[in-house]
N, C-alpha and C positions, 0 to 999 in steps of 0.2 A: 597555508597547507591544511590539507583535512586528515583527517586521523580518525580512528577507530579504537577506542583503549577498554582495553576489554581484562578483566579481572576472572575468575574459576575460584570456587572451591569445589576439591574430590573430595573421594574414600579414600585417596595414598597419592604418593608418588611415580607410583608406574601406573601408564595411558593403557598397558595391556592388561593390567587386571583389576584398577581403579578405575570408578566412576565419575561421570562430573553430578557435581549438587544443587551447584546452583550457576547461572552466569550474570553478570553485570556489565556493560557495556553503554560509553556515551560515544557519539560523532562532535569530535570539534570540528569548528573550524575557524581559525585565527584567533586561536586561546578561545572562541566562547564554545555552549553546548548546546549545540543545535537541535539534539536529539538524545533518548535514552531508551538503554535495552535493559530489562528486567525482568529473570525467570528464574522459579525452584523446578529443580528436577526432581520425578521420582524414581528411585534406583532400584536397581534388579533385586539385592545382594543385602543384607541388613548393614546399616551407619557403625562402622567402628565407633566403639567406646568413646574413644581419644580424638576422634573428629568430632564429635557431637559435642566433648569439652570445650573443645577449642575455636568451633562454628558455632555453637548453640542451635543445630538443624536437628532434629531426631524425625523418626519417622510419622509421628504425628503431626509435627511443624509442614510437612513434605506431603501429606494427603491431600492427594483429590490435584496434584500439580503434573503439568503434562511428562510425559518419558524421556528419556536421555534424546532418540530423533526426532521427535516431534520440535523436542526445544531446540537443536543442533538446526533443522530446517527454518525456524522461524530465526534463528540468528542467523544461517545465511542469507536468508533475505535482509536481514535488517545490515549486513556488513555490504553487500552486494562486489563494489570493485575493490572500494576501499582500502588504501594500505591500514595496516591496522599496529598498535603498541600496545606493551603491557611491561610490566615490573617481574623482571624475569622470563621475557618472552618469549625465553627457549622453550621455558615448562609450558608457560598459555599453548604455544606451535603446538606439541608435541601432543597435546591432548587434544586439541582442535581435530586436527591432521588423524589422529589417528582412530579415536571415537565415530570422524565424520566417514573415514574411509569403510570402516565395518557395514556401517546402512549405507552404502554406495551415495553419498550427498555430495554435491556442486561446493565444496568451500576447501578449499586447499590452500591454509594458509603457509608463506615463504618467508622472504622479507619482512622484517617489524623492525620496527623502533623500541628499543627495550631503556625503560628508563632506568632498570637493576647497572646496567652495563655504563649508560650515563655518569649516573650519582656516582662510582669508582671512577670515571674519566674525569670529570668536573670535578668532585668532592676527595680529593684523593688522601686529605687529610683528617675523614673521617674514621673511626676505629670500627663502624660497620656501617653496610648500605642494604641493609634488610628494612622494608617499606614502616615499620612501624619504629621502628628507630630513627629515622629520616623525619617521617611526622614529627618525632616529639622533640627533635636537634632542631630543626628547622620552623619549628612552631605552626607546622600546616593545621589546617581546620580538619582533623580524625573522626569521625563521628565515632566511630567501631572501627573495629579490625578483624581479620578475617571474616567478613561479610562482602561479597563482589562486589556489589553498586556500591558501596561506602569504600572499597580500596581503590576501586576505577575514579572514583571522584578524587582520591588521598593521589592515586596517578597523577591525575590531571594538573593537581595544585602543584605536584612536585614537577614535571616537566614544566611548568611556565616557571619554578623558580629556577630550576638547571639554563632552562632559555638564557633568560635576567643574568643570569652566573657569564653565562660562555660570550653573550656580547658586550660582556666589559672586559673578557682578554684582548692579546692586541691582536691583531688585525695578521699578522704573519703566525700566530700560534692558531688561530682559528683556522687560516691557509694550509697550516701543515694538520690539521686534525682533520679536518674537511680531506685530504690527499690520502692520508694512512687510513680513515674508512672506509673510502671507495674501497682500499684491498680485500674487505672481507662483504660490508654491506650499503648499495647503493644508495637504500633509503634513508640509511645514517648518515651517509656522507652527502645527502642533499639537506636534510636537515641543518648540517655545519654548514652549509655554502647560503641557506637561509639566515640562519644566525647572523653570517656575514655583511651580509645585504642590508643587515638591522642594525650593523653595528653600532655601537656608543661610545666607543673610545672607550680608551685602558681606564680601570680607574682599579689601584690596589698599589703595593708596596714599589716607589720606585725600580725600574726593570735597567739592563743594561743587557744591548743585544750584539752578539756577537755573531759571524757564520749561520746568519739563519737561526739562531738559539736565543729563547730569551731568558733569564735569570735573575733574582734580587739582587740587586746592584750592591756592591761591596762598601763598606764603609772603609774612609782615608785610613789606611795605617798609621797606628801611633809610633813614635822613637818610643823606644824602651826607655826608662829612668836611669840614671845614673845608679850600677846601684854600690853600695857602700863599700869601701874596702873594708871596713874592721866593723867587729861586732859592737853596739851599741855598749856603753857600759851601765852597772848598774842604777845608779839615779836613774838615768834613762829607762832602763826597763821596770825600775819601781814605780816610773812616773805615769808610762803604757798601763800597766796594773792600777793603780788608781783611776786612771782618767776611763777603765773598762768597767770599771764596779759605779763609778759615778755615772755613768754612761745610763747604767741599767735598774740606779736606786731608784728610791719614792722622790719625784720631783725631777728627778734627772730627763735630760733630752730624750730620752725614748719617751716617758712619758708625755713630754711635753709634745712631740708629734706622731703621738699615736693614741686617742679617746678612747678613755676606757682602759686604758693598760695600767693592773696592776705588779709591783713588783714581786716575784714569788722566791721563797727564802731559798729553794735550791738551784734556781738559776743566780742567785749571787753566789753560795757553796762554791757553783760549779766554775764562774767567772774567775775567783779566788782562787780553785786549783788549775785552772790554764794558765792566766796571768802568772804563776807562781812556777809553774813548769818552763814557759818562757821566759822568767826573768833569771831565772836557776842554770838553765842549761840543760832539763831534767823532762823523761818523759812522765806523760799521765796518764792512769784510767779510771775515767771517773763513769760511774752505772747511774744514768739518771734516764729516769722512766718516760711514759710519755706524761705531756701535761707539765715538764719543769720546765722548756724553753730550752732546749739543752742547743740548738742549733745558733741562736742568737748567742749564746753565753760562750761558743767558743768563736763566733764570726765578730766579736766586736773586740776580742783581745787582737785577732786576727788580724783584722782588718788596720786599729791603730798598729801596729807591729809593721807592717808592710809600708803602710803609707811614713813611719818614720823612717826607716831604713830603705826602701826601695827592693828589701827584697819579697820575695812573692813566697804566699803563704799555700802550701796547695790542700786543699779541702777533698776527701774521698767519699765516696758512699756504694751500697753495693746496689740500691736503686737505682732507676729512673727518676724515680716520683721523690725520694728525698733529693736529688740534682734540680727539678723542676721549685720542687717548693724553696730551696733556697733562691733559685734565678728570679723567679717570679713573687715570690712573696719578701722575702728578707733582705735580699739584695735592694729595692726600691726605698724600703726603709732606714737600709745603712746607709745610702744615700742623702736622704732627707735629715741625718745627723749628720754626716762628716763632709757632704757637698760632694759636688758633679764629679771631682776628682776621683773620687773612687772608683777601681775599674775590676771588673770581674769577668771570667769568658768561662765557659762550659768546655770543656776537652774530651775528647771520646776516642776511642780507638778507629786507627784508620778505614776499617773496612764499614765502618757506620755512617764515612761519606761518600754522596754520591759524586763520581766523575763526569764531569761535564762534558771531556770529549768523547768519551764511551757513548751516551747521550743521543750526541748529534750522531754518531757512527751509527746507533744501532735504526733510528728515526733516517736514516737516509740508507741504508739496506733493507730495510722492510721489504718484502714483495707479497704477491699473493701465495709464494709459498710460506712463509712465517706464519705458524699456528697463531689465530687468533687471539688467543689470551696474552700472546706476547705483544701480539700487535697494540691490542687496547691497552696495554701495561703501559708499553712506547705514549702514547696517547695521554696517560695519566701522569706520566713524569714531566710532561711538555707541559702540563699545567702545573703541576706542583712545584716546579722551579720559577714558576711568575708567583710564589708566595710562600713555599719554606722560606725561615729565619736563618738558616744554618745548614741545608742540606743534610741533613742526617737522616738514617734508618727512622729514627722514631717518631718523625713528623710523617712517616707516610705509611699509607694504612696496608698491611698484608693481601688486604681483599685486594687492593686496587693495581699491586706491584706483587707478583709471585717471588718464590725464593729464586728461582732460576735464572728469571731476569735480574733480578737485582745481585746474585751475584756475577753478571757481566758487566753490568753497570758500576760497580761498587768503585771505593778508592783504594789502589793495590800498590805498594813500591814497590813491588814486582814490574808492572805495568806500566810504571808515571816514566814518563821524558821529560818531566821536570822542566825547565826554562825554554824546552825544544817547543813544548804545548800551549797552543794558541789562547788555552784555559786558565794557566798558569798563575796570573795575576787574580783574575775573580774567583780560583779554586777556593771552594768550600773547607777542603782541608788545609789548605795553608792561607789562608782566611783566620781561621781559627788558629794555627801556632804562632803566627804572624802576633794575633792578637795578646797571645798569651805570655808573650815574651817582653808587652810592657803592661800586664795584667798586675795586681794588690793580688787578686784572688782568683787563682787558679782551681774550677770545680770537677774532678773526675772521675772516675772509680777502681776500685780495688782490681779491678782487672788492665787498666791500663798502668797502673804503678807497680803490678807485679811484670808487665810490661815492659815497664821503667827500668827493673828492675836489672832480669835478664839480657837488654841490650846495652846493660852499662849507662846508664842514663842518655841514651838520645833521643829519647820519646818526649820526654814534659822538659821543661824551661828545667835550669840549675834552682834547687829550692834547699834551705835547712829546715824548713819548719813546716811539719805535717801532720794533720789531724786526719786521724780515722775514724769517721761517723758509720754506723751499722758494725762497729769491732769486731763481731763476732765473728761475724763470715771472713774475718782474715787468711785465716787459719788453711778454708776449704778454698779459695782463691788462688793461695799462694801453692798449696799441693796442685790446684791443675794448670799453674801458668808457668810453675817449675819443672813439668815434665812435659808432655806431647801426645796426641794420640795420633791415628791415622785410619781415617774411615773406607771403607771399600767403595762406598757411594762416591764419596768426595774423587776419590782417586779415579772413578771410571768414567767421573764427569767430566773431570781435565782431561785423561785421555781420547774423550768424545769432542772436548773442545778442540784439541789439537789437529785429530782424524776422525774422519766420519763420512760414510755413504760411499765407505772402500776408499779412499784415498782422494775422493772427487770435492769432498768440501773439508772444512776446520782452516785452525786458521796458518796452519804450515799450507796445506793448499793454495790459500789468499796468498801467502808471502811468494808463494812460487810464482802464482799469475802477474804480481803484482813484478816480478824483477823482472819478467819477459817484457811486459808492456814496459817497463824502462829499459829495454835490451841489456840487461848486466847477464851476463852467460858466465861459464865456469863451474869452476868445482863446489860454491855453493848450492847450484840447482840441484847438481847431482848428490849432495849429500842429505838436501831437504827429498828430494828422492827417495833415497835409502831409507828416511829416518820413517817417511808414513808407513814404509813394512816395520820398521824396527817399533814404532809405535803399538802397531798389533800384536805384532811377536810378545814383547814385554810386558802388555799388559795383559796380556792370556797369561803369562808364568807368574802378576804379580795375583791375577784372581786366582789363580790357584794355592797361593801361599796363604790368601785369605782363606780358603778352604780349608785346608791343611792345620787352619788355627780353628777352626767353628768345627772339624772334626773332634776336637780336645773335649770341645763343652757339651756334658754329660745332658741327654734326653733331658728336656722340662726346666734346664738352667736356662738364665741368659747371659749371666757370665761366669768366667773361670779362671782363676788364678795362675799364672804359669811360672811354678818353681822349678828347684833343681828336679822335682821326678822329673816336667816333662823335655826335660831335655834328653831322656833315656827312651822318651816315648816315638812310636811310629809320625806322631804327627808332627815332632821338631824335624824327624828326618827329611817328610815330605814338606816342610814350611822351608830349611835349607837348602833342599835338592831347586826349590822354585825361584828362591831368590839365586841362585850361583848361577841358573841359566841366563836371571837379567844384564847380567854382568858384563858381555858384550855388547850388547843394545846401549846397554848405560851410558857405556865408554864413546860410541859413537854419539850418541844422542847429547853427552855433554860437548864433545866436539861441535856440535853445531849450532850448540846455545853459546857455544863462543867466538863460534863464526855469526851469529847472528848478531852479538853484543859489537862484533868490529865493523859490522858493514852499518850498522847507525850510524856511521862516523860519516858517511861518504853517500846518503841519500840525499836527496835534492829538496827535500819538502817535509814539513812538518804531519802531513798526515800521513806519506811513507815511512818515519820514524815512526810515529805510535804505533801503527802496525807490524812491525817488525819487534818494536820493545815488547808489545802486546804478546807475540810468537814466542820470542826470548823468556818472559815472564812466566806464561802458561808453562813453558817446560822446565823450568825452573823449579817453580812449585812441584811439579810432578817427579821432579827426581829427588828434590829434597824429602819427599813422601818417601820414596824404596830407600832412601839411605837411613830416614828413621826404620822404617822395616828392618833392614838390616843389623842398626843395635838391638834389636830384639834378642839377637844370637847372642850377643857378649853380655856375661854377667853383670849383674850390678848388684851387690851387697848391698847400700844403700836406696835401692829404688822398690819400686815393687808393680810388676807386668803382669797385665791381665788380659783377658777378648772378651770382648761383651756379641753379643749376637740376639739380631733383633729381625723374626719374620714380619714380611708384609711384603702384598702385592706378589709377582713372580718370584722374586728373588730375598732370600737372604741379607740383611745388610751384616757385615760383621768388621767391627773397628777394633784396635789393637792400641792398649794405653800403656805408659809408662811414669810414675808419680813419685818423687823423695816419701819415703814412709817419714822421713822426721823433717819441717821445716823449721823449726825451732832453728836449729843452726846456721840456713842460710839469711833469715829474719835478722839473726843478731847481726849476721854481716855488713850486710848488703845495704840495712836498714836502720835498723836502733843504734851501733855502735858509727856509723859518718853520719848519721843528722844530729843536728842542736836539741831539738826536741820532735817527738811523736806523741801527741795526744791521742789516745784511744778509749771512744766511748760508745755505748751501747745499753738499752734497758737491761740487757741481760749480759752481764760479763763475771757479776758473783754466783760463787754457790756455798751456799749455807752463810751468806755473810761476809764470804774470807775471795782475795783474787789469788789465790795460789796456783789452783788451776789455769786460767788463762793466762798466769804469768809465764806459767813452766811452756807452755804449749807453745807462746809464741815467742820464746827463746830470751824473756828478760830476767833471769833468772838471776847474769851477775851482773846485773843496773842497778837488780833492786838490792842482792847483799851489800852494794858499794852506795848505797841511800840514793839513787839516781830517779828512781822511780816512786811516783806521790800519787796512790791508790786511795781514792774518793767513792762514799757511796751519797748520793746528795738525796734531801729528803723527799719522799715521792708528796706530790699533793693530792693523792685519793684516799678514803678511807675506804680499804675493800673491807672491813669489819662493818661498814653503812650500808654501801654499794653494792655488795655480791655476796653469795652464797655458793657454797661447794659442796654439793652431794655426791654420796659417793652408794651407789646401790650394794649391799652388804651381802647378797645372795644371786648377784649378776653370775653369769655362764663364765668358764675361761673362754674367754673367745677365740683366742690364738688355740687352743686345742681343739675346739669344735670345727668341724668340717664346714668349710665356705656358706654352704645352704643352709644348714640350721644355723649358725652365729646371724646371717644375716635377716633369718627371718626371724629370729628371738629381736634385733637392730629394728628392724621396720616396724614389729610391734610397741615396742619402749619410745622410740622415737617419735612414731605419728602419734603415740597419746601425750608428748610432751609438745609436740608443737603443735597439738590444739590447742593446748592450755596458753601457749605462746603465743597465736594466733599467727605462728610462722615466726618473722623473725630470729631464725634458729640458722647456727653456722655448726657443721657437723665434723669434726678433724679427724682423719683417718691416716692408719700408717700404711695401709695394703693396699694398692690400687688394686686388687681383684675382689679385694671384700665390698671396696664404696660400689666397683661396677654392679658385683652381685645384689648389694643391699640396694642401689637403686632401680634393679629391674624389677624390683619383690618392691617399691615401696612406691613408686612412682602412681598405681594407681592408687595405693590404702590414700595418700594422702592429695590425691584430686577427689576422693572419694568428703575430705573435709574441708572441699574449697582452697585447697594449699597445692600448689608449685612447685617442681624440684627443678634443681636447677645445680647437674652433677659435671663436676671436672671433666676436658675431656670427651663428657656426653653430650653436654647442651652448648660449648662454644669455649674461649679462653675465659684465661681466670678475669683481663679486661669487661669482655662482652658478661659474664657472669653476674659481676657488681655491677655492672651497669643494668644487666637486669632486675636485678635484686633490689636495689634501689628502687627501682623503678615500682617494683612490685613486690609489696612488703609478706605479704600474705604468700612468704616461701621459703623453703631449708634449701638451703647450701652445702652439697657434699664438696668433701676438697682434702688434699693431702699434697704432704711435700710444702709448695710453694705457699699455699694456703694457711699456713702454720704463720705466718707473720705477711708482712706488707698491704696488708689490708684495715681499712680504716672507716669502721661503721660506726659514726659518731651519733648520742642522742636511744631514741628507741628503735633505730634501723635494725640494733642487734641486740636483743634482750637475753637470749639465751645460745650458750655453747656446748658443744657435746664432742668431750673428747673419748675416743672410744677405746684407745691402748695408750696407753703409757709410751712417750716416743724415745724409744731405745732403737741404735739405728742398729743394723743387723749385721750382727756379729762374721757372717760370711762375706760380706763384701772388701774385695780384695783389701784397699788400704785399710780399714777397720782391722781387718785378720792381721794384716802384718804389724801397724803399730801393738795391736793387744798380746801376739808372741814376741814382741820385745822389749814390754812393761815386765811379762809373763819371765822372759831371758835374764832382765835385772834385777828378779826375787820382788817385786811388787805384784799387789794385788790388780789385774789389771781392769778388772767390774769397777773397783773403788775409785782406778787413779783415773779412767778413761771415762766407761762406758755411762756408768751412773752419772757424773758431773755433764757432759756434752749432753744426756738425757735431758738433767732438771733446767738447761739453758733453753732446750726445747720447748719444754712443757713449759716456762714461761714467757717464752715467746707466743706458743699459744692461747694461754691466758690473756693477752695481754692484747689481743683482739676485741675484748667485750669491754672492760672500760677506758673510754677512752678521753671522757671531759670528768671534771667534777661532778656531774649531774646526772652521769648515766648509773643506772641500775642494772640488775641483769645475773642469772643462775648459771653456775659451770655444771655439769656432770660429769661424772669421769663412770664411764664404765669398765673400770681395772681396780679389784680388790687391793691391790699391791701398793696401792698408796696410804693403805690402813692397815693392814695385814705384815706387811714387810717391813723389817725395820730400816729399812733405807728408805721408805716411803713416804719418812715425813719429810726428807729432804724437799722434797718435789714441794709441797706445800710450805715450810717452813721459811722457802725464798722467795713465798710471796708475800711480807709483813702484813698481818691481819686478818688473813687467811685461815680459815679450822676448817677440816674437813667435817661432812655430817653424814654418818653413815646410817642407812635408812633402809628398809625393806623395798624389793622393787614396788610393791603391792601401793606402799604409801610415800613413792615420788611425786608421782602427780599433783596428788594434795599438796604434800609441803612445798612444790613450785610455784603451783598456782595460790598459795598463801602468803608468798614472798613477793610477788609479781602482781596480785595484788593490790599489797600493799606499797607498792611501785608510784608513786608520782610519776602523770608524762611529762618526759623530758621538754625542754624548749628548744632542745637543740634536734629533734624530731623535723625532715626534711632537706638537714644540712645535706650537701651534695657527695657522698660516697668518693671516694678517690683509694690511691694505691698511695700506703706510706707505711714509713716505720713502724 
């Protein structure tokens, strides 16, 4: 095939008021290049700033080179019939086409081959498909970047590797990709039918193909172990204790198959308090930083415990990235001590696996009317099941799979037919419980154990013994998996799923057509009938009740608490009056979720079940949505109810939450008081030294009067007294008083003169998402203006794509808040300097915050002291706790908040971080004493290590 791959740099994104600058263009054909196009434009309009950054084109570069049509005409000659690609070749069309149409020119380009659309199809396990991220995952030969003839060449090299890619799937997934691109682009779908032609055979992770569907083939299920009637007795668990500390001494088998492993004195601390909580009966919390090992020091008690008893240890995190580094890094290794026997599985909450019959459902309804992006979505899931490990959300990349489709796709037990499903055996979700049920080591997270929790344990395998890694986040876990919320979006999208296009599609529709074509007549047609009005009806009175609540929230909020006033208020009246009207719809509409539930009984074929459960499901969920609306009305002393409302696009989104103000109580229940032991650890779980706070909070209050509870701080191995310095500017602005625009340009000037002296490498922690927006629209230029990058929450991509750029390019600040405060891990000189700008006190209006602090406020305590201050200084060392991250890193905090010197609670904040002194300084002489410290900085050796997301 011939091809035409053609590369643009404008002045913007819009064809109607951006120019083009430059074009690059080769002719292949059969992978080689037969031909080359090469031209600079010169432009009406003077070169934005920020292009001329980013292209390197300025107006002198661009002298004396022909006009936007002269070059437009000499590239339609050089394209002539040629179909033509590009990386993103919606944007190349849309400028082509529309530049070319203003000088009336012969070039009207249509169809293209877009290799953007490819790399998400092919590559779907990528975390982005933007061309300069590809180069450098893929190792293409990049000369530059945004320059056309050098992206058109980076094109070229990457469609011959996408090629290479797609004909070693098999030969039936190429068939179905080649069929779903006809739907939207012929030249794409001849492309796949070439592919074909070329094929190579499968080569990639065993496959098992079912119904036209291909997928990684399942591994044999184990029998579960026997597991033990009685708890081991003490020898026995003294013996586990020993054999865990010998595990991990000088000379011990870890050392022995791991080079270079020394032993560190608080990963034995730490061994000795698990082992010792396990052999007791007794929970633990031990604070070990990062750099002790703390994940091996609780997996290797674990581990022998398990494999002596057979019962299963289950490990939590509130990560990804700490789930990943145990499966992947530490699991291998406890392996290579205790042999092949040891077995571990990853467990996730249901809706993070994908359904394989959905899958095939949605890949055999495709037509030319399915929006595109779903269509290629389809497309990208048929490959990424010939190579996930596990079917899960998190092997697959957002670019590649939207939220929409995937929540169609997803695993629902709302939705599963269970043994009726042709999937049932190679299901990815019961793949995984399957597994887990004769698993040592069960890894999952604090949201599926609160999970756990709530349905009475039928989520994870029977376990006594639980370690909670990332502790902290317990607390905020357990308040949102103990209550409920219900979003307005969520809810109009299952009603959209149900009904839509007036009663002509969703999938009560499907269910209808589908019993005519099996002639089942009767009173279920006619009640699936009634329900598409009843659908509409209901969900008009449930939007309204959403209204009714976003009326409550006061101009310029976006949420609002709804106590006993507003039940006196107009807006309870009309949130009532909306729900009492659903009230007959309901009634019907349960009626025929229970006519739907009895006629599964009596269909002929396992795809007419899934369809009908599918129907049954969807409306399931959707009433159990108005029945939580409904408890909104009946009080709860114990709870505490709020509406959050968030504009964007047409409409309002507005959700309605429901939270325990105290889980302290249900903790103790549910959790500390039926298990044998819970380990919980965390860098940050003390404050000031002491775990009183985190004890009270998460309900072990009488574990620990009854000596149950064995509270460890083990020794950190950094000297932040070597490694770091803490300034603190002694004449900084209040910023929180200063109006948005001055705070942030007082921020953009302190900032850009500390990240020259840094040379970038600067991470910036913020409490206000409108101060980081505002301080990086004000700061974005000062600091291209010194060669440095920003790279803002939110504004330039996720926090993933963010570190992956940052990494990538050192010479750049990092704005971030919220998320950004912890799980990030810039080991070496990737992050030399931190700039935290407030003190993280979380804000005192937000509903649950308000209710716990009037009921510390109600029991005569001080609630600043017992609350707000301690969950602060957990923060603010969480923050910290960013910049050093080996032995050997160096690196300057600043804190722009007087109040850590000024206040006498403010040395709290610093005093929790041993070694630690603030040095308070004039702003005038920061710089200096930074760049005196930094310096005096040795480069690190651990400079280039790969950035990741961790603890």
């Amino acid at each position: 095939m011939e091809w035409i791959i053609v590369d643009l740099e404008t002045t913007g994104l819009d064809p109607e008021r951006g120019e083009i600058l430059e074009i690059g263009a080769l002719r292949v054909c059969d992978h080689d290049i037969v031909d080359t196009f090469h031209t600079l434009v010169t432009p009406e309009r003077p070169i934005p700033d920020e292009i001329s950054r980013l292209t390197g084109l300025s107006a002198s570069a661009l002298a004396g080179a022909p006009l936007e049509r002269e070059a437009l005409m000499r590239f339609a000659a050089f394209v002539g019939d040629t179909p033509m690609a590009g990386h993103n070749w919606a944007f190349e069309r849309s400028f082509l086409r529309h530049r070319a149409a203003q000088y009336h020119l012969p070039l009207e380009p249509g169809d293209g081959l877009c290799t953007l659309t490819l790399a998400r199809i092919l590559a779907p396990r990528l975390m982005s498909h933007r061309l300069e991220y590809l180069a450098r995952r893929l190792r293409l030969r990049a000369e530059v970047s945004h320059r056309a003839l050098a992206d058109a060449h980076t094109t070229h090299q990457l469609l011959t590797r996408l090629e290479e890619k797609a004909r070693r799937l098999p030969e039936g997934v190429i068939e179905l990709l080649a069929g779903l691109a006809g739907l939207y682009s012929p030249l794409t779908a001849a492309w796949f039918e070439e592919v074909l032609r070329r094929h190579q055979g499968h080569h990639g992770p065993e496959l098992e193909e079912r119904q036209g569907l291909y997928y990684t083939k399942p591994n044999m299920p184990l029998r579960p172990e026997e597991r033990s009637t009685s708890m081991p007795n003490r020898a026995q668990l003294d013996e586990i204790a020993s054999k865990a500390r010998e595990v991990l001494a000088p000379g011990g088998p870890l050392a022995a198959s791991m080079p270079g492993f020394e032993a560190r004195p608080g990963q034995l601390a730490m061994v000795d308090a698990v082992a010792e909580a396990l052999a007791e009966g007794k929970h633990a919390m031990v604070e070990a930083g990062t750099g002790t090992g703390k994940s091996l020091a609780y997996l290797v008690p674990a581990a022998l415990l398990a494999m002596k008893t057979g019962d299963p240890v289950v490990v939590s995190t509130h990560t990804l990235s700490l789930q990943d580094q145990i499966a992947e890094r530490d699991f291998p290794l406890l392996r290579r001590i205790f042999g092949e026997d040891l077995r571990l599985v990853v467990q996730k909450g249901r809706n993070n696996y994908v359904c394989l019959r959905k899958v095939r459902s949605e890949a055999r309804l495709s037509t030319m009317a399915t929006p595109v992006d779903e269509i290629q979505g389809v497309m990208a899931l048929l490959v990424w099941l010939t190579e996930t490990p596990d079917g899960t959300r998190e092997t697959l990349s957002k670019s590649s799979v939207g939220v929409g489709l995937w929540a169609r796709v997803r695993s629902e037990s709302e939705s599963c037919i269970n043994r009726r499903c042709p999937f049932f055996q190679p299901c990815y979700y019961f793949r995984t419980k399957q597994a887990a049920q004769a698993a040592h080591l069960i890894v999952t997270n604090h949201s599926l154990v609160m999970s756990d929790l709530a349905s009475d344990h039928r989520v994870l395998p029977k376990y006594e013994h639980l370690v909670v890694d990332e502790a902290h986040h317990l607390e905020e876990q357990a308040t949102s998996h103990l209550g409920f919320e219900v979003q307005s979006g969520g809810m109009a999208a299952l009603a959209h799923r149900l009904v839509r296009d007036r009663g002509r599609a969703g999938v009560l529709a499907d269910v209808m057509r589908m019993l005519e074509e099996l002639h089942i007549e009767g009173s279920t047609l006619d009640l699936l009938e009634e329900a598409k009005e009843w659908v509409g009806t209901v969900s008009a009175d449930v939007d309204a009740a959403f209204q009714a609540l976003a009326a409550q929230v006061p101009t310029g909020q976006s949420e609002f608490r709804l106590d006993a006033s507003w039940r006196q208020s107009a807006s309870f009246q009309a949130y009532r009056e909306a729900l009492d009207k659903t009230q007959a719809g309901v009634k019907r509409l349960h009626d025929l979720r229970a006519r739907l539930v009895e006629l599964v009984k009596s269909l002929p074929s396992d795809d007419h079940v899934g369809r009908v459960v599918d129907a049954a499901g969807f409306l399931g969920s959707w009433l159990d949505g108005i029945a939580r609306m409904q408890e909104v009305l009946d009080e709860s002393p114990d709870d505490v109810t709020w509406v959050e409302v968030q504009a964007g696009g047409s409409r309002t989104r507005v959700s309605v939450h429901r939270a325990p103000v105290d889980v302290a109580r249900v903790l103790k229940q549910h959790l500390f008081d039926p298990l044998r032991s819970v380990i919980l650890t965390s860098a940050t779980l003390a404050v000031n030294g002491a775990f009183d706070f985190t004890i009270r909070k998460l309900g072990l209050d009488e574990h620990a009067r009854e000596d149950r509870v064995i509270a460890r701080t083990v020794p950190s191995p950094f000297a932040m007294e070597r490694q770091a310095r803490l300034f603190v500017p002694n004449d900084v602005p209040d910023i929180a008083a200063a109006p948005p625009e001055e705070a942030a340009a007082w921020l953009t000037a302190s900032i850009s003169s500390l990240a020259e002296v840094s040379n970038g490498r600067m991470l910036v922690l913020f409490t206000s998402h409108a101060l980081l927006r505002e301080t990086a629209r004000l700061a974005r230029s000062v600091l291209a203006e010194r060669g440095l990058n920003l790279l803002a929450q939110d504004l330039d991509g996720s926090r993933a794509a963010l570190l992956e750029a940052f990494r990538a390019h050192p010479e750049s600040v990092m704005f971030g808040a919220q998320t950004f405060w912890e799980g990030i891990d810039l080991p070496g000189d990737q992050l030399t300097a931190l700039v935290i700008v407030r003190l993280p006190f979380a804000p005192p209006t937000h509903p649950v915050t308000a209710a716990r602090l009037e009921r510390l406020e109600a029991s005569g305590q001080n609630a600043f002291r017992a609350l707000s201050l301690p969950e602060a200084v957990v923060r603010f060392r969480q923050g910290v706790g960013r910049l050093i991250r080996t032995q050997q890193d160096r690196g300057v905090i600043v804190v722009f908040d007087k109040r850590i010197v000024t206040q006498r609670y403010g040395s709290m904040f610093w005093k929790s971080i041993p070694g630690l002194r603030p040095r308070a300084v004039p702003e005038r002489d920061l710089v200096a004493e930074v760049r005196k410290f930094l310096q005096s900085t040795p480069s690190s050796s651990e400079h280039g290590v790969r950035a990741s997301l961790s603890p």
